[in-house]
N, C-alpha and C positions, 0 to 999 in steps of 0.2 A: 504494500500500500504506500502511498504518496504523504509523507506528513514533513510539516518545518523543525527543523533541527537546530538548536543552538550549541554550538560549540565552542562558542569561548565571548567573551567578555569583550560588546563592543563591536561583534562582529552582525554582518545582517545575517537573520535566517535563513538558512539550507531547505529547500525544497528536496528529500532526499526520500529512497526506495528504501522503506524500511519493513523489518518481520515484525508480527504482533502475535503473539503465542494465544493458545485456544485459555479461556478461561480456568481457574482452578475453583476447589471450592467455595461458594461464598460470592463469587467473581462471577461479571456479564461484559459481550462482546457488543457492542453497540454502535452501527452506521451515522457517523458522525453527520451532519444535514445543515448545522448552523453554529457558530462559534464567535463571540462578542469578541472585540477587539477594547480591551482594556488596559489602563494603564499600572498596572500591576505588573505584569507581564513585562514590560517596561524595563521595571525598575530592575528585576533580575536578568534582563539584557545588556542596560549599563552596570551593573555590579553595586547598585545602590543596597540591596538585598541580594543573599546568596542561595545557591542551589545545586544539589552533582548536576557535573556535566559529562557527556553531553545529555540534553534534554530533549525532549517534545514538549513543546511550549503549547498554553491554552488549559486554560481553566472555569470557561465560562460560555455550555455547548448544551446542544441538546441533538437527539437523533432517535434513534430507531432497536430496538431488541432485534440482533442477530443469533445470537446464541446467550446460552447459561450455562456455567459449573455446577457441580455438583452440589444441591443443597439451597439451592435459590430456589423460595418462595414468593418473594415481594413483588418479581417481574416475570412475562414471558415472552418467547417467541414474538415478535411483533408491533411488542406495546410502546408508544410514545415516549421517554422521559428526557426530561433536563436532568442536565449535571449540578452536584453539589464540590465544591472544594473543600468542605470539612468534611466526614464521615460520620457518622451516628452510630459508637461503634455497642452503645447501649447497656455496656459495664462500668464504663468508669465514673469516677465522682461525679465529673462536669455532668454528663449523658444523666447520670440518675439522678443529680439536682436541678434537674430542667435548662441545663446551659449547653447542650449541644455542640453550636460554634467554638465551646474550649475543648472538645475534645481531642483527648490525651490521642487516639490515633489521626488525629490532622495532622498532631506534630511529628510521629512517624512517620506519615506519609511527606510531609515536607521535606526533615533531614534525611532521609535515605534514599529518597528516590526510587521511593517503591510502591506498593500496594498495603495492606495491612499488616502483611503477611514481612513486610520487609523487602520485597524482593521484584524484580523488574519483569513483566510478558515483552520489553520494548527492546529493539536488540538488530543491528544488521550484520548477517552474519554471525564471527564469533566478539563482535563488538558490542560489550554490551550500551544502552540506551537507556534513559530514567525516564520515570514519566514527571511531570511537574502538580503537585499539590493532589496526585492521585487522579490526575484528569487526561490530560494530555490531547484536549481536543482540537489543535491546529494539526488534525491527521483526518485522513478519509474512513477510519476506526480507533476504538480505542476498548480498553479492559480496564473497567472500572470495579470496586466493590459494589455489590449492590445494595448499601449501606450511605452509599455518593450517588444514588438514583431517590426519583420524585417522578411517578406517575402524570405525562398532561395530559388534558384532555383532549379528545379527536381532530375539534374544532378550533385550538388555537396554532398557531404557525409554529415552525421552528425558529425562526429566527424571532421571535418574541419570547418563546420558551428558552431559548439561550440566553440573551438577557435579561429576564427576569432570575434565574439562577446567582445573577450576582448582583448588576450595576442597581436591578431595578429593588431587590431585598434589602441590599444595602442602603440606598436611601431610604425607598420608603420606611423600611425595618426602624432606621436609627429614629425616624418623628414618630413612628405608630408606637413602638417599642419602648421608647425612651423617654419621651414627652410625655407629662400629665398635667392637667389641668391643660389642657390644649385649647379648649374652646373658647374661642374671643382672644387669646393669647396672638401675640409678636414675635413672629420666627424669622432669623435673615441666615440665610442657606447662603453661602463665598463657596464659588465655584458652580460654572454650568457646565461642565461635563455630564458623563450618563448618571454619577450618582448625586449629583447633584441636584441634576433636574429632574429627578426621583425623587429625591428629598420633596423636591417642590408639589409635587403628586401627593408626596404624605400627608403634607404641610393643609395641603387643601383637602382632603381626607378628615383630616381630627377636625376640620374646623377653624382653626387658623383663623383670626381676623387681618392682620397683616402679614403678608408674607412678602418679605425683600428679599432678594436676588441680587448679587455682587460678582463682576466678572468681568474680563478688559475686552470681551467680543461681543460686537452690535447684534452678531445676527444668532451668537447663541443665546445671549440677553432676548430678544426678540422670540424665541422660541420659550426660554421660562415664563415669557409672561402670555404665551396661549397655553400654558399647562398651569395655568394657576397663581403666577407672582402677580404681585398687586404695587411693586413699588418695584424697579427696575436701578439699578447704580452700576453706570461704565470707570471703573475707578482707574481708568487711564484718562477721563475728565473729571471726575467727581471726587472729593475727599469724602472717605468712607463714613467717619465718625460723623461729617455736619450732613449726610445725609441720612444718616439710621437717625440723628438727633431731630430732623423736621420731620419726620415719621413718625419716629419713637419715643420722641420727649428725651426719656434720662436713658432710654436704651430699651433692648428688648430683651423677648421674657427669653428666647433661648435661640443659638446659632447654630447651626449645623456646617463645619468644615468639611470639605469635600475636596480638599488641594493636596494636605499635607507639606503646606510650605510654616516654616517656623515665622518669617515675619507675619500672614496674615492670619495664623493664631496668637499672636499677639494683638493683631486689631480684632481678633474677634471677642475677648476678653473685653477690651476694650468697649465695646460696642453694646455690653451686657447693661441691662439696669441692675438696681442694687436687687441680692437673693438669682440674679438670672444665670444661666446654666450654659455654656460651650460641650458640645458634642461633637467629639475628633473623628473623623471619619477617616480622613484622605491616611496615606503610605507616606514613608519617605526614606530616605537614608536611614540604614542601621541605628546609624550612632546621633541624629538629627536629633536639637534638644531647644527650649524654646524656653523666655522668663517670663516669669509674671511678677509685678512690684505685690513683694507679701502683704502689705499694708490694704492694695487695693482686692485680694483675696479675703482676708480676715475681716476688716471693717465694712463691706459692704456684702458680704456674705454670698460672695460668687462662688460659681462650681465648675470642675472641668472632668468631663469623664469621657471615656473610650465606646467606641462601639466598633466589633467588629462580624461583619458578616448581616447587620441591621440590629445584633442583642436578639438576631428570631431563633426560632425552631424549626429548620427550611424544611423539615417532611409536614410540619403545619401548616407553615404560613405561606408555604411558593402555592398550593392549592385554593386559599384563600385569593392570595393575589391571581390566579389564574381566575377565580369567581368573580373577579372584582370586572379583571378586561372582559370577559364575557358579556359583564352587563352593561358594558359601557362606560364602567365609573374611573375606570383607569387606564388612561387614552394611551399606549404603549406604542402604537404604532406610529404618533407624533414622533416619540421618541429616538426610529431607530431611524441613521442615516444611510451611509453610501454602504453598499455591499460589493463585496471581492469574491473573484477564486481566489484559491488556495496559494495558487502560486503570484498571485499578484500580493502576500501578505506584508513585504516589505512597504512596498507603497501605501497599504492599510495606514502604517505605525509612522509613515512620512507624513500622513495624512493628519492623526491624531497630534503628533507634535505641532503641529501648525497652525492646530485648533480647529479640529472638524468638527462640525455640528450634529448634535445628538451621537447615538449609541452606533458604532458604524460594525458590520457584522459581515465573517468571512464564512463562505458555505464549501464546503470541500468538494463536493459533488460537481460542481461546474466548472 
């Protein structure tokens, strides 16, 4: 089969012939169909985050049951699913305290470059190949756990079931998930990428009376505010704080970052009223670290907390969100932009650095 290879640090993807071994127990083979291009992905391209190489990159896909290992119950023959990049591996603490996304085998599957099991189906030749985050769907197949699957329904797309898998749980997850007292409340989502402009989806979901959008592109600015922003800020013209201040008075009740840049979590801190909450979404460097003046933490009883994966339970809540686009309420198709073959995935990720608009999606099949 035909899948992108990363083999070193910096380098562009390898479109290369590689083997995919038949399932083991536990494990399903799955006709990859659609695969989000996100900037995750990225970051373990330039070496901002690490991973064995070489890899099969793509973590954020959906496609088709070809086969099953021995012992797979949850799927068959045939059936629709999107990919998960954590696993639900349903013993460990996180898993049995209702936290899923920390489960103890995502981070298995991260550091070894394997499956659950530890160990790689990805391989050309006697070379061996890892998969990335247990996914590896920038391939025309992959072997996943089926523990990393989530059932869609007949009638939504793959390439909407690809990105709801990540970009789109991810935002919405961290306002649905995260946020309380939502209703009538002041959200300013930095950053209109895919999970951003998810966020923005959520934002108007819980109810959200204001919802501001911050980001230096017009036209994906333009795009947040037909998914729901109600105050728009290009802050390559606008200074951020005196615009969240004619909005928001003394600030708003909660931010959602979706950058992973150290200075604009500092203006999103910034940006808080006193009691208001920052929610970190975005990646960044390893070692990326960001201040906050203690004074303006303690006295005014600000809060900063992590969300990763949306804080969901993705075998829960990608079904909800699939119930949601069904009925209309969660306009996804806005969201996704320009689609590729396979081999055109370089230019995908030329495209994303230059700031493409919406969720832009590589289908392997074409």
């Amino acid at each position: 089969m035909k899948a992108a290879v990363l083999r070193g640090i910096s380098q562009p993807l390898q479109i290369e012939d590689v083997d995919l071994d038949a399932p083991l127990a536990g494990e399903v083979r799955v006709a990859v169909e659609a695969a989000g291009v996100c900037h995750s992905d990225h970051h373990y391209m330039v070496g901002d985050m690490t991973c064995p190489l070489p890899v099969v990159l793509g973590h954020e896909g959906a496609g088709t049951v070809i086969e099953v290992g021995p012992g797979v119950a949850s799927v068959s023959v045939g059936d629709r699913v999107a990919m998960m990049w954590r696993p639900r591996c349903g013993l460990c603490d996180y898993c049995l305290s209702g936290r899923p996304v920390l489960c103890r085998g995502g981070r298995l599957q991260a550091t070894t470059g394997g499956l659950l099991t530890g160990t790689s189906r990805l391989h050309r030749g006697d070379e061996q190949l890892h998969h990335f985050l247990g996914v590896s769907c920038f391939a025309e197949e992959a072997v996943l756990s089926e523990t990393s699957l989530v059932r869609v329904p007949a009638d939504v797309p793959p390439h909407i079931a690809a990105i709801a898998g990540c970009a789109v749980i991810t935002g919405v997850g961290a306002v649905v998930n995260v946020v309380d007292r939502a209703v009538g409340s002041s959200i300013l989502v930095l950053g209109a990428g895919g999970v951003g402009l998810s966020a923005v989806m959520g934002a108007r979901l819980v109810g959200a009376a204001q919802v501001l959008v911050a980001d230096v592109d017009d036209a994906r600015l333009a795009l947040a505010r037909r998914l729901g922003a109600t105050h728009i800020i290009n802050t390559t013209r606008d200074n951020l704080g005196e615009a969240v201040a004619d909005v928001a008075g003394e600030g708003v009740d909660w931010a959602v970052e979706a950058i992973g840049n150290p200075g604009v979590l500092r203006q999103a801190v910034s940006a808080l009223r006193p009691g208001g909450t920052l929610i970190a979404v975005g990646l960044a460097r390893t070692d990326a670290t960001f201040e906050v003046p203690l004074n303006e933490l303690v006295q005014r009883q600000k809060r900063i907390v992590g969300s990763l994966y949306g804080s969901a339970n993705p075998a829960i809540d990608l079904p909800k969100l699939f119930a949601l686009y069904q009925s209309g309420r969660l306009p996804l198709d806005e969201l996704v932009g320009e689609r590729f073959a396979l081999a055109d995935i370089n230019a995908a990720y030329d495209g994303l650095l230059a700031g493409a608009v919406g969720r832009s999606v590589v289908e392997p099949g074409t």
